[in-house]
N, C-alpha and C positions, 0 to 999 in steps of 0.2 A: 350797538350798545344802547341801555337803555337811560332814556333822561334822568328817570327819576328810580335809580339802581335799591333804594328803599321798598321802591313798590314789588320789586321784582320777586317773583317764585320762583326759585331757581333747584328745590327740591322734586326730580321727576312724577316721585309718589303724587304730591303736593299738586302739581300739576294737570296727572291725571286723574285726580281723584274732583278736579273743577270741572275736567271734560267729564264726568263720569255723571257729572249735575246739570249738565249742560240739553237741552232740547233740541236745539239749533243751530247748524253752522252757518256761516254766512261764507258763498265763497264767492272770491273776486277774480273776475277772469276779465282780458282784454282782445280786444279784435279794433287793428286799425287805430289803435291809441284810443280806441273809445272805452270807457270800462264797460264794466254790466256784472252787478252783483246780486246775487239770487239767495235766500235763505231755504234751505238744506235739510232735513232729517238724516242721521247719520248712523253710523255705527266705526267701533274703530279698536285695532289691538297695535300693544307696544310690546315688541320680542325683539330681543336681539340688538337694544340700543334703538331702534326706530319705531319710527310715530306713520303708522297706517290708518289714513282715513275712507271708509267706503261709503258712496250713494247709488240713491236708485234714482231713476227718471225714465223720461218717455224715450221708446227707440229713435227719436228723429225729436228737433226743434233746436234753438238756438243753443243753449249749453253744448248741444253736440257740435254743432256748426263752429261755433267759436272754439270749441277745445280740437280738435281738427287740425286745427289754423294756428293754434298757440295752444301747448299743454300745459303751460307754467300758469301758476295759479296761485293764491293766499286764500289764507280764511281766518276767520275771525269767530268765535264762542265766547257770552258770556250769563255770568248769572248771579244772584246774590246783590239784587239792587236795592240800594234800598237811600231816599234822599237824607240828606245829612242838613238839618236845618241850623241855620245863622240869622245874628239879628241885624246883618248887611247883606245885598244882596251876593256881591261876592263872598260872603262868609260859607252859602251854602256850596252842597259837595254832593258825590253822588259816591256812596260804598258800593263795591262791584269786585269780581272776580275776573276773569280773563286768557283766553289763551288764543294768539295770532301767533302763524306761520305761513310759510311758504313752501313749494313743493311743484311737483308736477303729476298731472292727472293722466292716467291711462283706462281705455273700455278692455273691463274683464271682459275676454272672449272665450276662455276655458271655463266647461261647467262646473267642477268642484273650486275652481276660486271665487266664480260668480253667485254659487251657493253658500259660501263661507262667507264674502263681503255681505249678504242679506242674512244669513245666522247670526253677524258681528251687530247689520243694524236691527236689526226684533231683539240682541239682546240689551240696548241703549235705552228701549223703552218697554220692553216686560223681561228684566231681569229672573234668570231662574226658570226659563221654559226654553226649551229646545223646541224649534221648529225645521220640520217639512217643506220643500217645493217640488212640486210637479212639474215635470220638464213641459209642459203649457205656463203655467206661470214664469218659468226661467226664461223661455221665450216671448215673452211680454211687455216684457221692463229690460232697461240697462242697466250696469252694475258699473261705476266710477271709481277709481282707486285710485286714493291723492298717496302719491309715498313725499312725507316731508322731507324736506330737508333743512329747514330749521326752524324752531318752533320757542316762544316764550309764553310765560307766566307772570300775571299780573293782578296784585291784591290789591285795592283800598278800603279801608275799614275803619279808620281811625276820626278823627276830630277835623 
């Protein structure tokens, strides 16, 4: 539950229309009780009541190594900063959007899912253009698929 249920987005649309603004995910994964959090380029579609997020990265290095070993994962997206000035230091604030969940990560091994999570992310950042992959470029990169399993919304905006 959230502290401050005020803040909260709790309208789906609402929700993904912040990820929809969003650049970057930050996701936090753990090995050994140690975290390690890495910020993400994404792509992501909501059917069917759930929240699917996909990345790309290198076939081999520590994301892979630690998700291995632990697939459970969080992430975090935010945008819409903007400081909120006061004429005490605690007066000021920071306006911001928001959306953290948790989920677990699996490597696409199938080629038309690994080409549809890389469709999802070209379309996160050139909306309105269909892309191609060459089964060379499929073979180059890994393809990550976080399926949520619960996710929030988070506004501040105000005074």
């Amino acid at each position: 539950m959230m502290r401050r249920p005020d803040r909260e987005i709790t309208h789906i649309p609402d929700i993904l229309a912040v990820i929809d603004r969003c650049d970057v995910c930050r996701l936090g994964l753990s090995q050994d009780d140690r975290p390690y959090i890495v910020p993400m380029n994404f792509g992501y579609e909501y059917a069917g009541g759930r929240l699917t997020l996909y990345f790309h990265c290198a076939q081999e290095g520590m994301k892979l190594d630690i998700l291995r070993a632990n697939p459970s994962a969080c992430f975090e997206m935010d945008v819409a900063h903007k400081l909120r000035e006061g004429f005490q230091p605690c007066e000021y604030g920071m306006s911001y959007e928001s959306v953290i969940g948790f989920g677990r990560i699996s490597v696409c091994d199938d080629r038309l899912e690994k080409e549809k999570g890389l469709r999802l992310l070209m379309k996160q950042y050139v909306p309105g253009r269909i892309f191609t992959f060459t089964g060379r470029q499929l073979a180059s990169v890994a393809v990550l698929k976080l399926s949520a399993e619960s996710f929030t919304g988070k506004k501040q905006t105000g005074a």
